[in-house]
C-alpha positions as CSV (number, residue, x, y, z in Angstrom):
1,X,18.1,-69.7,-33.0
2,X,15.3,-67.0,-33.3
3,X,15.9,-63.3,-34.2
4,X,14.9,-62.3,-30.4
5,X,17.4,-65.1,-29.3
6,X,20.2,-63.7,-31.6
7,X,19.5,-60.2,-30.6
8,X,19.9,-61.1,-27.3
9,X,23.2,-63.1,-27.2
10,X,24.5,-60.2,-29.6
11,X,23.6,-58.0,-26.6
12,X,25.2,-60.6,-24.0
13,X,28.7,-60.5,-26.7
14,X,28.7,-56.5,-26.9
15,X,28.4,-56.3,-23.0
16,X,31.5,-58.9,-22.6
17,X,33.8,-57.5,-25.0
18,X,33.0,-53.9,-23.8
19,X,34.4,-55.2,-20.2
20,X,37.7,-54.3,-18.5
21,X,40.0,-57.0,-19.0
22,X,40.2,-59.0,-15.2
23,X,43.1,-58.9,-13.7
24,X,43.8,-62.3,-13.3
25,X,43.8,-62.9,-17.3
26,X,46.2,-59.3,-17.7
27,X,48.9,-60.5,-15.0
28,X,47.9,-64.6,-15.7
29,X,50.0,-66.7,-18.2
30,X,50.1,-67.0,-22.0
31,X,48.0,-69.7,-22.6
32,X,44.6,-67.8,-20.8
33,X,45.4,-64.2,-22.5
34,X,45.6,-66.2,-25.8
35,X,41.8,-67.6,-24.6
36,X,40.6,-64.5,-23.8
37,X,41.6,-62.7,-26.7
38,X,40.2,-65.9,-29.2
39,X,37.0,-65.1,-27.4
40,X,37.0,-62.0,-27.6
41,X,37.4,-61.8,-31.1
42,X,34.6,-64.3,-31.9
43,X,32.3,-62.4,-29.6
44,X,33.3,-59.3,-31.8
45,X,32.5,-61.3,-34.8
46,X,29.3,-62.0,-33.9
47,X,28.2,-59.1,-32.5
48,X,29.0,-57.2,-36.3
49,X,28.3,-59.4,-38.8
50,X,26.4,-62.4,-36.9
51,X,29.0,-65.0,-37.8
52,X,29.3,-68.4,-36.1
53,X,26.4,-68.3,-33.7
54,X,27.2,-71.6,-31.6
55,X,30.8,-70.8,-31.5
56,X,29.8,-67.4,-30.5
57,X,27.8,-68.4,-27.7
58,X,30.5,-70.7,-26.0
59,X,32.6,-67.8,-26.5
60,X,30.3,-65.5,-24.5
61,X,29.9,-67.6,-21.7
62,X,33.5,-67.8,-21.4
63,X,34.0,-64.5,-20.9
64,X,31.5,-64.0,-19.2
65,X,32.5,-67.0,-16.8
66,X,35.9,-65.5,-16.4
67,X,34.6,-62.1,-15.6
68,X,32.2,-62.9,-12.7
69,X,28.9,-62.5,-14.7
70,X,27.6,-66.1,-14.6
């Protein structure tokens, strides 16, 4: 991953963790809030330090996925 690319996906995790929570994960079950937040908290990860880049960027596209961005 290049600096540009990891700038960029850092952008991509700031942007999805910076989103309202969708309603279908707030009223949904246990098992997808537990997702969301797991996701969430990688994304946050990365988007400090710049841990776990592939990990990170399944993250991302999960969230973003569940929030209507893809």
């Amino acid at each position: 991953m290049t600096a540009a690319e990891k700038l960029e996906w850092k952008r991509r995790a700031h942007v999805a963790i910076s989103a309202p929570i969708p309603a279908a994960i707030r009223n949904g079950g246990v098992v997808a809030s537990a997702q969301y937040r797991d996701d969430a908290a990688i994304c946050a990860a990365f988007a400090r330090r710049g841990v776990q880049p592939e990990r990170a960027r399944v993250a991302i596209l999960r969230l973003e996925g569940v929030q209507g961005r893809l």
